[in-house]
C-alpha positions, -999 to +999 in steps of 0.1 A: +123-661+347+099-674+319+099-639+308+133-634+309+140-666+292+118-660+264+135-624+259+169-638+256+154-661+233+136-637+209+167-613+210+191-644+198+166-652+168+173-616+154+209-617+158+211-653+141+185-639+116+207-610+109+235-629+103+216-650+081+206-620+056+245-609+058+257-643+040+229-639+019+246-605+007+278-614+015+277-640-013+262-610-040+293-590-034+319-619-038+332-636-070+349-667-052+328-698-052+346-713-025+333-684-004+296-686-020+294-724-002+314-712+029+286-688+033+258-710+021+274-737+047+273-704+076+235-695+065+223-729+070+239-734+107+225-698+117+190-715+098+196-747+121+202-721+149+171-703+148+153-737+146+163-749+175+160-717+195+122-720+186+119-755+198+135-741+231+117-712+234+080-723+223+082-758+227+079-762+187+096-799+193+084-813+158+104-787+141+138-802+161+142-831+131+142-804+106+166-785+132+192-812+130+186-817+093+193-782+086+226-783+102+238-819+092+224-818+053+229-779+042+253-770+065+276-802+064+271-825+039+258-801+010+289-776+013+311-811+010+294-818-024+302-787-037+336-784-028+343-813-040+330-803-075+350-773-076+374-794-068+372-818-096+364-784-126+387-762-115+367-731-114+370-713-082+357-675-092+328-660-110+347-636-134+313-620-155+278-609-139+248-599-159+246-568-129+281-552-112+285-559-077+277-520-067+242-523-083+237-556-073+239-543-036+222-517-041+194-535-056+196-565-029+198-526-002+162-520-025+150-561-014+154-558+020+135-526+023+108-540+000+107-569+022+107-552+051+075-532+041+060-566+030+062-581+064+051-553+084+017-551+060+015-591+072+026-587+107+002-556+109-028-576+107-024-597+141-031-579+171-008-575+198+029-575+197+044-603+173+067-629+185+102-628+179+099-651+161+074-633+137+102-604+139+122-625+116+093-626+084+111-599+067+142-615+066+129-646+052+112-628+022+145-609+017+166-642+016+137-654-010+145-621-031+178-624-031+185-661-040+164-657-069+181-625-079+215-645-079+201-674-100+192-643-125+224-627-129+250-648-120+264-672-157+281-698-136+260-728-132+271-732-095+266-700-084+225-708-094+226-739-071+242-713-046+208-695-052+186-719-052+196-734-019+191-694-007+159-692-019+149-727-001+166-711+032+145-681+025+115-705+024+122-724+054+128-692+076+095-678+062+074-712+075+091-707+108+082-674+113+045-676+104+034-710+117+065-722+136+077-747+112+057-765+084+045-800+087+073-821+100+067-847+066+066-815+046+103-804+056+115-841+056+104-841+020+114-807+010+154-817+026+155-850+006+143-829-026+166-804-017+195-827-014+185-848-043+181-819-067+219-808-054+233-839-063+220-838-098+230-806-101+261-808-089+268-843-119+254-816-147+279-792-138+305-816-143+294-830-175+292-789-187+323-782-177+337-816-194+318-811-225+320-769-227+353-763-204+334-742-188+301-741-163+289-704-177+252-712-183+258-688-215+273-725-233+238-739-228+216-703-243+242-704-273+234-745-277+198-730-292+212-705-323 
């Protein structure tokens, strides 16, 4: 039964992982920002997912906090914030990218297969079969890729926040599938960082938008000619 158990365990973490890398390039092929935090929002619950499915299946119970973190602060209250800034500016789609949506896929199709060879050079070093759990390193270094290739070529202020929250998704997936969750004070900190940084964020969009009438980062680059 234990084996079993375990089995049905490992083969849900890659489902929920796939899913995870979908929103991930879900959001590079969209242009509506209401979609980039319902996807964001969707990431973080299959992030909070995969938590607890390790606290189930290897008895990781430290990493349960960060579990219920993950699903009450990125997948709840963060998507919140942000809607309600869209709300208040009035932008709801990302009309110019520095890269088209074709080559942007295609280069975030090159990221995963980078990634991919990445993790199986890591993985290769242990001996025996890796746990599932270990299965999922690849997508974690492809989330990582990807939210900072959105904070690259996307102008619209939000959008980077949309990126950067990625890239931190990316970074918590990677620490569970390597050493089954960091420190529990290390992710504690890193949520009420994350969250902080969001909010502040989130306030110097508003004033850009105010001040510029609009929240395309190219108003700040154009603030130093």
């Amino acid at each position: 039964m234990g084996i079993i158990h375990l089995s049905t365990i490992g083969l849900l973490i890659d489902i929920f992982a796939a899913a995870i890398l979908v929103t991930a390039v879900l959001i590079v092929s969209s242009r509506s920002l209401v979609f980039y935090i319902r996807l964001f929002a969707l990431q973080s619950f299959f992030l909070g997912a995969v938590a607890l499915l390790v606290v189930l299946g290897y008895g990781e119970t430290h990493i349960l906090i960060a579990a219920f973190l993950t699903i009450a602060v990125k997948a709840i209250a963060l998507p919140m914030v942000l809607t309600r800034v869209i709300e208040r500016i009035q932008v709801r789609k990302e009309i110019e990218f520095s890269i088209n949506i074709t080559a942007s896929l295609l280069l975030c199709a090159g990221m995963v297969i980078l990634s991919d060879s990445v993790a199986q050079s890591i993985l290769s070093s242990q001996r025996g079969e890796a746990p599932a759990v270990s299965r999922v390193l690849s997508v974690s270094i492809a989330m990582m890729l990807i939210g900072l290739f959105i904070m690259m070529t996307r102008k619209k202020a939000l959008t980077q926040i949309i990126g950067l929250l990625t890239m931190e998704n990316g970074v918590f997936l990677s620490g569970l599938s390597i050493t089954y969750g960091m420190p529990l004070i290390v992710e504690v900190g890193i949520f009420f960082d994350i969250m902080i940084a969001v909010l502040i964020l989130g306030v110097f969009v508003f004033r850009i938008n105010k001040t510029f009438e609009t929240i395309s980062i190219d108003s700040l680059r154009n603030l130093r000619h």
